[in-house]
N, CA, C and O atoms as a GROMACS GRO file, in nm:
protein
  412
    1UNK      N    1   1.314  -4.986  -3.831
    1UNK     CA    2   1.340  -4.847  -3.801
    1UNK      C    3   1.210  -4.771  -3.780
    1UNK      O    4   1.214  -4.651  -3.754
    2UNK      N    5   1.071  -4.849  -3.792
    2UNK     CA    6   0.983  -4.770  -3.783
    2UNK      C    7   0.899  -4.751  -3.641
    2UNK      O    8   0.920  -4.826  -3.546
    3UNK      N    9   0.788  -4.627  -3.636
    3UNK     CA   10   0.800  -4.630  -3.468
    3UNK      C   11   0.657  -4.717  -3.464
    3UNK      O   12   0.566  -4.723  -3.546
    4UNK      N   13   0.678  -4.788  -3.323
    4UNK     CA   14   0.599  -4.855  -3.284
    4UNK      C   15   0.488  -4.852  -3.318
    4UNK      O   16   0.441  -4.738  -3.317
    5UNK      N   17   0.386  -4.969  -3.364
    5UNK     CA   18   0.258  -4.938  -3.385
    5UNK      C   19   0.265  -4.858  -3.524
    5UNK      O   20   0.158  -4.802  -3.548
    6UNK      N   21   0.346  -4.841  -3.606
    6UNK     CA   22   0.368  -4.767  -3.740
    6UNK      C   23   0.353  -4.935  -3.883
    6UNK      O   24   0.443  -5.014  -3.912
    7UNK      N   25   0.241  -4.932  -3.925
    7UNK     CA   26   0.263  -4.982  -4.050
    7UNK      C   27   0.381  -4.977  -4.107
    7UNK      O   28   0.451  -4.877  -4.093
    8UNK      N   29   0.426  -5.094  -4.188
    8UNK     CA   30   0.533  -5.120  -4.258
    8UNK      C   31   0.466  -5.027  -4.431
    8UNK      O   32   0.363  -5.036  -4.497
    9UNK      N   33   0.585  -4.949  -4.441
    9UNK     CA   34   0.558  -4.885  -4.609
    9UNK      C   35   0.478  -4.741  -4.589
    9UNK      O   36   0.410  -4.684  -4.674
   10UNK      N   37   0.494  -4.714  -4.502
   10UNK     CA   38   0.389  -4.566  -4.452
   10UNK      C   39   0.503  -4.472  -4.500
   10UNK      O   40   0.620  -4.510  -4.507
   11UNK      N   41   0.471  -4.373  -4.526
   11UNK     CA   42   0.563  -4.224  -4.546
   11UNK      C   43   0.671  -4.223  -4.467
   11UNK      O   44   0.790  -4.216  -4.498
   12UNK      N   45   0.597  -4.233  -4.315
   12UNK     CA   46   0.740  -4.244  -4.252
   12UNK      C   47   0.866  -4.350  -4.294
   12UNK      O   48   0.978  -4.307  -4.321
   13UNK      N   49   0.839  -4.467  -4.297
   13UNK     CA   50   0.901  -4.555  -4.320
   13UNK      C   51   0.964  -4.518  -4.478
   13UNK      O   52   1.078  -4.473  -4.468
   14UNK      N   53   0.926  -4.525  -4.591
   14UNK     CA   54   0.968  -4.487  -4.722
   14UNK      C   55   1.056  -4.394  -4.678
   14UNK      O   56   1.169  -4.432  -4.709
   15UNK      N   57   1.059  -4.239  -4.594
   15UNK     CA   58   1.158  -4.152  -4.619
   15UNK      C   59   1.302  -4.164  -4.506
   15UNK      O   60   1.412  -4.109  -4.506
   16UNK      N   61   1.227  -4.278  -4.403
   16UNK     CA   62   1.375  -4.325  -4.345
   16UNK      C   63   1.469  -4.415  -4.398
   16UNK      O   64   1.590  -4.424  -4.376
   17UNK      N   65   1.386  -4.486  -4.478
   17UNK     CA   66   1.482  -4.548  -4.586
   17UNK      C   67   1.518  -4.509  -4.709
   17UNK      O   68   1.583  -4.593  -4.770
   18UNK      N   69   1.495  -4.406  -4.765
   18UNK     CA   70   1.556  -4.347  -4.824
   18UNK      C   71   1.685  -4.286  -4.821
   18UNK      O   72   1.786  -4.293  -4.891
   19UNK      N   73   1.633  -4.187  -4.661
   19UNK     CA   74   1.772  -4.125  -4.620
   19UNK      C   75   1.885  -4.201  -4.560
   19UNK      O   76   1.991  -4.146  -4.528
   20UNK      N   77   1.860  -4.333  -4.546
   20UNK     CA   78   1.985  -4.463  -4.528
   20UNK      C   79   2.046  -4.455  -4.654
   20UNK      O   80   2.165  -4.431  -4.673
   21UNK      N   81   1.923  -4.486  -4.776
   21UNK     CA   82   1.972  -4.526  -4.874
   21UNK      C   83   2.092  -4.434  -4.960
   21UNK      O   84   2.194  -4.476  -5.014
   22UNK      N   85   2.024  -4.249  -4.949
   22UNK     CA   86   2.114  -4.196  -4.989
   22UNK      C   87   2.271  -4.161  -4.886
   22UNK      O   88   2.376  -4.118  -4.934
   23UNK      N   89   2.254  -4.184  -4.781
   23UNK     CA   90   2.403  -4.210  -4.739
   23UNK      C   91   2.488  -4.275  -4.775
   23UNK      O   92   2.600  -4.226  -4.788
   24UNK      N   93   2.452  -4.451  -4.814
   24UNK     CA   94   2.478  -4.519  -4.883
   24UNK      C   95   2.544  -4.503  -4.999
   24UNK      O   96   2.651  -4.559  -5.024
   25UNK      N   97   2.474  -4.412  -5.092
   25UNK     CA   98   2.508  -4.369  -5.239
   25UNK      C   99   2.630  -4.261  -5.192
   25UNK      O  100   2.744  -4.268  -5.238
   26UNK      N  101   2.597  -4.181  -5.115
   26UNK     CA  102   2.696  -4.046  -5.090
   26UNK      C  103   2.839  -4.123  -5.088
   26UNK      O  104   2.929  -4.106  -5.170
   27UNK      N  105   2.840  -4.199  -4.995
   27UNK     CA  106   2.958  -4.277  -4.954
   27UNK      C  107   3.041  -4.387  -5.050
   27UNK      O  108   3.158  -4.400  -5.087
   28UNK      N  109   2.920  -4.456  -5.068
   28UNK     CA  110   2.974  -4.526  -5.225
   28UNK      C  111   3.066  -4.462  -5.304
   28UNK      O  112   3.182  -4.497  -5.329
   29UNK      N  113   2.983  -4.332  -5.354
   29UNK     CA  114   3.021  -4.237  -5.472
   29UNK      C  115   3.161  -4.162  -5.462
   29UNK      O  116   3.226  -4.132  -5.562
   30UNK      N  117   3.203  -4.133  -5.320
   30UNK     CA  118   3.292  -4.101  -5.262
   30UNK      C  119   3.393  -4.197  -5.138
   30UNK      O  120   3.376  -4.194  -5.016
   31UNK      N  121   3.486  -4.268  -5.204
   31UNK     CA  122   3.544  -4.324  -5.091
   31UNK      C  123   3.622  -4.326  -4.964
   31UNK      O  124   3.665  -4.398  -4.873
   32UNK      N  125   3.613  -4.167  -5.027
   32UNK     CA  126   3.731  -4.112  -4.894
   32UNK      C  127   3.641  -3.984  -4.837
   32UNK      O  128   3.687  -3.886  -4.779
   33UNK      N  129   3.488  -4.014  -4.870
   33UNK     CA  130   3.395  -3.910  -4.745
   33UNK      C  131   3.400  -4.003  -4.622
   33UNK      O  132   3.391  -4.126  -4.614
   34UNK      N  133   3.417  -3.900  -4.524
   34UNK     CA  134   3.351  -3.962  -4.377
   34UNK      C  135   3.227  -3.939  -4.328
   34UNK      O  136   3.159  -3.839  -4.304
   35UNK      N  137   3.208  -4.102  -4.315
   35UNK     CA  138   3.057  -4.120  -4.262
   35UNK      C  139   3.013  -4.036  -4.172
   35UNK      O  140   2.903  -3.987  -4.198
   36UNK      N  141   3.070  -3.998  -4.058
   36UNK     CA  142   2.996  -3.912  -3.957
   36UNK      C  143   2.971  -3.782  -4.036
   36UNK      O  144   2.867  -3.720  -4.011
   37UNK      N  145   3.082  -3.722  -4.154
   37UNK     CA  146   3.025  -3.599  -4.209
   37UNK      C  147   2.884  -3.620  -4.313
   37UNK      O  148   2.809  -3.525  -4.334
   38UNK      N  149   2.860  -3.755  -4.372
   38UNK     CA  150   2.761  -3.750  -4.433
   38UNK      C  151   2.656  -3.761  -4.365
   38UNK      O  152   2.563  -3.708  -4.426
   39UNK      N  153   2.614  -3.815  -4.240
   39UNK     CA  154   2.563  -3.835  -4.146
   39UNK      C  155   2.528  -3.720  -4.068
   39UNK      O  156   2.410  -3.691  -4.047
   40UNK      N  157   2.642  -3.640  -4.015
   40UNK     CA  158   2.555  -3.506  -3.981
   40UNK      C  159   2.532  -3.430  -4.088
   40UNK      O  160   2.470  -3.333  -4.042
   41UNK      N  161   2.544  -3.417  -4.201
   41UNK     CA  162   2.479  -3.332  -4.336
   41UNK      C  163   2.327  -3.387  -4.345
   41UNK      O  164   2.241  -3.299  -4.348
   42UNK      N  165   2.283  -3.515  -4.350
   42UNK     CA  166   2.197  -3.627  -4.336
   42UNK      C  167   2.089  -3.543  -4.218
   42UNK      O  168   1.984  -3.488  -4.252
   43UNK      N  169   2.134  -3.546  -4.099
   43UNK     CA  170   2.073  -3.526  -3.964
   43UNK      C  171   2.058  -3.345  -3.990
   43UNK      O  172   1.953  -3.311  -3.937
   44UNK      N  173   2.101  -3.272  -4.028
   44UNK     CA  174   2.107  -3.132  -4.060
   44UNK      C  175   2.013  -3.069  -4.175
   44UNK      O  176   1.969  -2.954  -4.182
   45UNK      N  177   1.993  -3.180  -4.266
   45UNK     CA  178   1.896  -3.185  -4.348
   45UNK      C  179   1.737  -3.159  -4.314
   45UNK      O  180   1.652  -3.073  -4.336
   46UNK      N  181   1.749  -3.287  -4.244
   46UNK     CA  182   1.636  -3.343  -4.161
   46UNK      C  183   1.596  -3.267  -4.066
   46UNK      O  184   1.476  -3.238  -4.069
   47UNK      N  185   1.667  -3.220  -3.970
   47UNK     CA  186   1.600  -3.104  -3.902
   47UNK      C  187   1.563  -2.941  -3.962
   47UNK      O  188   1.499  -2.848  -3.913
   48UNK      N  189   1.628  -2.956  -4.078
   48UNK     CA  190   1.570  -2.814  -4.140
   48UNK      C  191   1.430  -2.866  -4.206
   48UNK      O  192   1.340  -2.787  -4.180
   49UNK      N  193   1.390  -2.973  -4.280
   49UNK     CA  194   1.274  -3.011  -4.319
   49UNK      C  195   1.154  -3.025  -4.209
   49UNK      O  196   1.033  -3.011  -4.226
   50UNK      N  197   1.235  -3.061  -4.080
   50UNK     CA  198   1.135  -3.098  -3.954
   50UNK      C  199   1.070  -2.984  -3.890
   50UNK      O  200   0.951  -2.979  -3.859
   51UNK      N  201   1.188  -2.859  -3.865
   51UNK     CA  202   1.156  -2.768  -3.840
   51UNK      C  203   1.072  -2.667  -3.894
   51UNK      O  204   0.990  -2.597  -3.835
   52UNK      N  205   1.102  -2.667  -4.010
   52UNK     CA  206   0.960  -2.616  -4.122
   52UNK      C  207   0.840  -2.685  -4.113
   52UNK      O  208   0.732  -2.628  -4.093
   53UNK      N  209   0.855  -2.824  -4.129
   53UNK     CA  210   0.696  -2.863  -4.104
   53UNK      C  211   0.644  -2.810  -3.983
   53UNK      O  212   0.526  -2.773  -3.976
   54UNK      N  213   0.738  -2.804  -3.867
   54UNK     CA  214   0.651  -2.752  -3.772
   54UNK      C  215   0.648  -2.609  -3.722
   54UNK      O  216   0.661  -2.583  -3.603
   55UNK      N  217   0.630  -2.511  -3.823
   55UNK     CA  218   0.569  -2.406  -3.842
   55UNK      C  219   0.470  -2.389  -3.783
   55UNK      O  220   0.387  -2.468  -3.827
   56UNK      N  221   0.411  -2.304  -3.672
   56UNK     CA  222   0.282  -2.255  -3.623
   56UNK      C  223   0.254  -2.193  -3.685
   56UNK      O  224   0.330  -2.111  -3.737
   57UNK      N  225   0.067  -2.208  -3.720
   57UNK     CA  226  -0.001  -2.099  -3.759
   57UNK      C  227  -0.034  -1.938  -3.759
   57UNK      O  228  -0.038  -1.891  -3.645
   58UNK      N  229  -0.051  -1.874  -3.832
   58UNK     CA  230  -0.093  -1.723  -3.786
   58UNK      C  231  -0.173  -1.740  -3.668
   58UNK      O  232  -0.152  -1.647  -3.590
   59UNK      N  233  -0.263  -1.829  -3.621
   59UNK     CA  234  -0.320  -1.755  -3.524
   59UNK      C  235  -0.256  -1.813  -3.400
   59UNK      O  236  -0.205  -1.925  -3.409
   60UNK      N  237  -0.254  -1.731  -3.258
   60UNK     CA  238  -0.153  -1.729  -3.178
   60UNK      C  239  -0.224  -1.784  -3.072
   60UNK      O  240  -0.148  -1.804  -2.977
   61UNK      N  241  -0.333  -1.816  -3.049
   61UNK     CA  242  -0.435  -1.907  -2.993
   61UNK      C  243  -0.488  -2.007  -3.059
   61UNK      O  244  -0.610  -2.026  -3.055
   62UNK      N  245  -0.412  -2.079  -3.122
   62UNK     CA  246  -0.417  -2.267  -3.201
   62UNK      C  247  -0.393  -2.293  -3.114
   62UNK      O  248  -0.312  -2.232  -3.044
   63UNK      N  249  -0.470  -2.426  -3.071
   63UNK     CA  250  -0.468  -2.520  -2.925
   63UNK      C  251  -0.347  -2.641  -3.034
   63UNK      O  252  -0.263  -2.711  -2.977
   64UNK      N  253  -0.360  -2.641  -3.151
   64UNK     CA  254  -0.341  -2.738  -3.223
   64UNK      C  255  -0.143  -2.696  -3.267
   64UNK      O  256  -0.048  -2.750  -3.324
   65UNK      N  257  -0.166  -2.609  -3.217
   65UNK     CA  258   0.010  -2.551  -3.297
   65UNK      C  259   0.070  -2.501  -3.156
   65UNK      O  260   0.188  -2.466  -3.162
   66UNK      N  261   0.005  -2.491  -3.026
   66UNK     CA  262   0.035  -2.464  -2.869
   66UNK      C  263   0.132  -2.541  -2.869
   66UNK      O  264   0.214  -2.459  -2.828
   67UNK      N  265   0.222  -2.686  -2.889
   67UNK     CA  266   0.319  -2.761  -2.892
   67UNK      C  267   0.432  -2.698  -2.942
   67UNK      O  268   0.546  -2.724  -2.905
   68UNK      N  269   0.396  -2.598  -3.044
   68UNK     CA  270   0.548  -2.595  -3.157
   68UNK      C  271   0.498  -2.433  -3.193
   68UNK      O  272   0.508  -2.376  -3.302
   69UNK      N  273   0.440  -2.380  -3.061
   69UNK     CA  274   0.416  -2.243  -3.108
   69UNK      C  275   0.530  -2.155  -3.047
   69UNK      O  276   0.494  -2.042  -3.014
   70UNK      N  277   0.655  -2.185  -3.026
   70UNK     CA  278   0.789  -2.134  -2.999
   70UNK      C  279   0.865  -2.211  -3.052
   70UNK      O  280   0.847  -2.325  -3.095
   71UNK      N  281   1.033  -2.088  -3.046
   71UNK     CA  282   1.125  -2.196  -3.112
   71UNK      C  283   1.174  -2.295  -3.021
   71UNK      O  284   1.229  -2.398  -3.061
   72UNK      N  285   1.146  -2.257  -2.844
   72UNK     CA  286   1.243  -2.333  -2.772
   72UNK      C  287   1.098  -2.449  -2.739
   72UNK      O  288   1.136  -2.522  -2.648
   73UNK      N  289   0.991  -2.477  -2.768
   73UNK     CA  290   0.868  -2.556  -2.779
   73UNK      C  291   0.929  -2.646  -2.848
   73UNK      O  292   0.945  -2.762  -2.809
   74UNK      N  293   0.977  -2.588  -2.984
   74UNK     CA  294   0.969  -2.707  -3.112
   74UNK      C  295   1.103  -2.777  -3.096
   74UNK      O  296   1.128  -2.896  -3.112
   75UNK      N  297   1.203  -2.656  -3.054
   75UNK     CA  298   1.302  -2.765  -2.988
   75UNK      C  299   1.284  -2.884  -2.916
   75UNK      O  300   1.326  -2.995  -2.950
   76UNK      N  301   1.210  -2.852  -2.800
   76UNK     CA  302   1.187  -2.948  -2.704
   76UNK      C  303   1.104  -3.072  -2.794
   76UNK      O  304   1.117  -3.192  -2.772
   77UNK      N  305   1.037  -3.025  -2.876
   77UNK     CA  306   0.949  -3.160  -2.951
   77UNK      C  307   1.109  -3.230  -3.044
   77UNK      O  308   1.150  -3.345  -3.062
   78UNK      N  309   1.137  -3.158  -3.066
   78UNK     CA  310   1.252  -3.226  -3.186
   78UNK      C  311   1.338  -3.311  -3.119
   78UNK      O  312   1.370  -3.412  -3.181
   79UNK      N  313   1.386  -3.294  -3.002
   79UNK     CA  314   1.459  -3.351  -2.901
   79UNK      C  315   1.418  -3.495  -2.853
   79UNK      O  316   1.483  -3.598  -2.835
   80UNK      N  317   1.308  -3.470  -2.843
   80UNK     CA  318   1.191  -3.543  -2.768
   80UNK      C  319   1.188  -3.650  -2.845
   80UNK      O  320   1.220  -3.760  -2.799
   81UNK      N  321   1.138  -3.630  -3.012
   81UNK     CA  322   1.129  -3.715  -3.095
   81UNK      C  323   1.283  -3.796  -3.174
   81UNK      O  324   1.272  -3.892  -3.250
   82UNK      N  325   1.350  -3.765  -3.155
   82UNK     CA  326   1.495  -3.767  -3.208
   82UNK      C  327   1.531  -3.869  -3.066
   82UNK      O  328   1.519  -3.987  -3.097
   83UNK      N  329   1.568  -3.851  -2.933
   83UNK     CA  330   1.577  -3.951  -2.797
   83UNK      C  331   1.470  -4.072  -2.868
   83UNK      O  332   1.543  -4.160  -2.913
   84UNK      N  333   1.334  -4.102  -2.890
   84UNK     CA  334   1.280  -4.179  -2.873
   84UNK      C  335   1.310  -4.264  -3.014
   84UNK      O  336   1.293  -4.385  -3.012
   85UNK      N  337   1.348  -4.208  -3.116
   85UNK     CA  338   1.348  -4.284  -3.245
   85UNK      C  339   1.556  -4.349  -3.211
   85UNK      O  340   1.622  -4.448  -3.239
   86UNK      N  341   1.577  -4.224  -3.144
   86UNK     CA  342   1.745  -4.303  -3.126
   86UNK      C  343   1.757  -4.454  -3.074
   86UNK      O  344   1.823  -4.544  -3.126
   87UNK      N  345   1.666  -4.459  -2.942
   87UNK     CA  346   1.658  -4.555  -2.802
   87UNK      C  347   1.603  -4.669  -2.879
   87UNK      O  348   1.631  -4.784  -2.845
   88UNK      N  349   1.471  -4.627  -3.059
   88UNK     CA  350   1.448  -4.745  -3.077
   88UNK      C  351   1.517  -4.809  -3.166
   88UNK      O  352   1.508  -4.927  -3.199
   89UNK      N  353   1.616  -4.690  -3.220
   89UNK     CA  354   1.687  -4.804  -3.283
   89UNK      C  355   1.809  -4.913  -3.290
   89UNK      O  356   1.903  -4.888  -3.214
   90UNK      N  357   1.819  -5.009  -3.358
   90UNK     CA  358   1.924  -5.115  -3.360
   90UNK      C  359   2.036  -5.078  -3.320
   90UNK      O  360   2.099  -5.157  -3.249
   91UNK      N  361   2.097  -4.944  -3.353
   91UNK     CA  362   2.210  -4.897  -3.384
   91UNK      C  363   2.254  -4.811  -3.207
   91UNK      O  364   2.362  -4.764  -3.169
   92UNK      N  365   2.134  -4.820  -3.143
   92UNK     CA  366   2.134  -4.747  -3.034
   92UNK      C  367   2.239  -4.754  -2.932
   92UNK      O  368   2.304  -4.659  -2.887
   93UNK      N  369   2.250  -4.910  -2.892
   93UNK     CA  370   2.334  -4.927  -2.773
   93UNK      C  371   2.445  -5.102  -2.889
   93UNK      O  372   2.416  -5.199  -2.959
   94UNK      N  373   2.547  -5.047  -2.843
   94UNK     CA  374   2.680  -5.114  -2.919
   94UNK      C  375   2.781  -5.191  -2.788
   94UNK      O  376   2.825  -5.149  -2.681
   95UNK      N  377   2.789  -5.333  -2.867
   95UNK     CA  378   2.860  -5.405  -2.754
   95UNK      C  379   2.993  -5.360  -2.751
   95UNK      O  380   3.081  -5.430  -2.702
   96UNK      N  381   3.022  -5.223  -2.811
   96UNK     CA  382   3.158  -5.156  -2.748
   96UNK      C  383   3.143  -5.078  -2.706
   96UNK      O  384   3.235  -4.998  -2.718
   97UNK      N  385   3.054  -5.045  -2.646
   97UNK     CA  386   3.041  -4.921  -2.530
   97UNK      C  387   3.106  -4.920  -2.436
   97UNK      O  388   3.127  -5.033  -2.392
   98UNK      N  389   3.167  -4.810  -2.363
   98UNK     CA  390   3.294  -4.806  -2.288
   98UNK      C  391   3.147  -4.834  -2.141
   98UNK      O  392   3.180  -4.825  -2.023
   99UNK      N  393   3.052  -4.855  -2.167
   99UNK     CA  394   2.954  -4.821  -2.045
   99UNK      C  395   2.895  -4.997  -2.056
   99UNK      O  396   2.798  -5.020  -1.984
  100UNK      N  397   2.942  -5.104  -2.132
  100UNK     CA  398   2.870  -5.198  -2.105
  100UNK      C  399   2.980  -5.290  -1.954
  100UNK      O  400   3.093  -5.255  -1.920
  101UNK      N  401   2.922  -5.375  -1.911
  101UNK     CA  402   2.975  -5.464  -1.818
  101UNK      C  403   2.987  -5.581  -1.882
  101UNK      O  404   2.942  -5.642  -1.979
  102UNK      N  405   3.092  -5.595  -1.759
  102UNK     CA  406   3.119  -5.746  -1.841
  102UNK      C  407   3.132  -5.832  -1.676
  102UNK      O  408   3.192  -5.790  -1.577
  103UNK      N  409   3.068  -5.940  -1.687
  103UNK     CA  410   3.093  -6.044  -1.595
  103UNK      C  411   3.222  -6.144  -1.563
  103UNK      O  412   3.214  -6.227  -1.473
   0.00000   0.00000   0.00000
């Protein structure tokens, strides 16, 4: 699950497996929650933590915060990053897709 060129056990990695792990527990704990609701609670989480980190600075000429120095900027980064971590993962494309072929 980690992105390319990302060390195994890095921050990133520890808090994506975590947030597997606590879905896991949510669901366990509850047998009659649905996964897609823990899953977007999960994903809703995560973008409120994401979106805070990427807070621009007071000053309004940071070359360094110019990426995420709007809300529809940081959108576009969140989007951006969310497509590329989707595409890499396992879970991405499913041999029941109403879009696969068959020979």
């Amino acid at each position: 699950m980690a992105v390319k060129d990302t060390p195994p056990n890095t921050p990133f990695d520890l808090a994506a497996e975590r947030v597997v792990d606590l879905g896991n527990r949510l669901l366990d704990h509850d047998t009659d929650a649905d996964a897609w609701e823990v899953a977007s609670g999960l994903l809703a989480g995560a973008i409120q933590f994401w979106l805070f980190s990427r807070q621009p600075c007071d000053d309004p000429f940071c070359e360094s915060c110019a990426e995420v120095g709007t809300a529809e900027r940081r959108l576009r980064k969140l989007v951006e990053e969310a497509r590329e971590l989707a595409e890499d993962s396992d879970y991405f494309a499913s041999p029941r897709d109403i879009n696969v072929g068959s020979a």
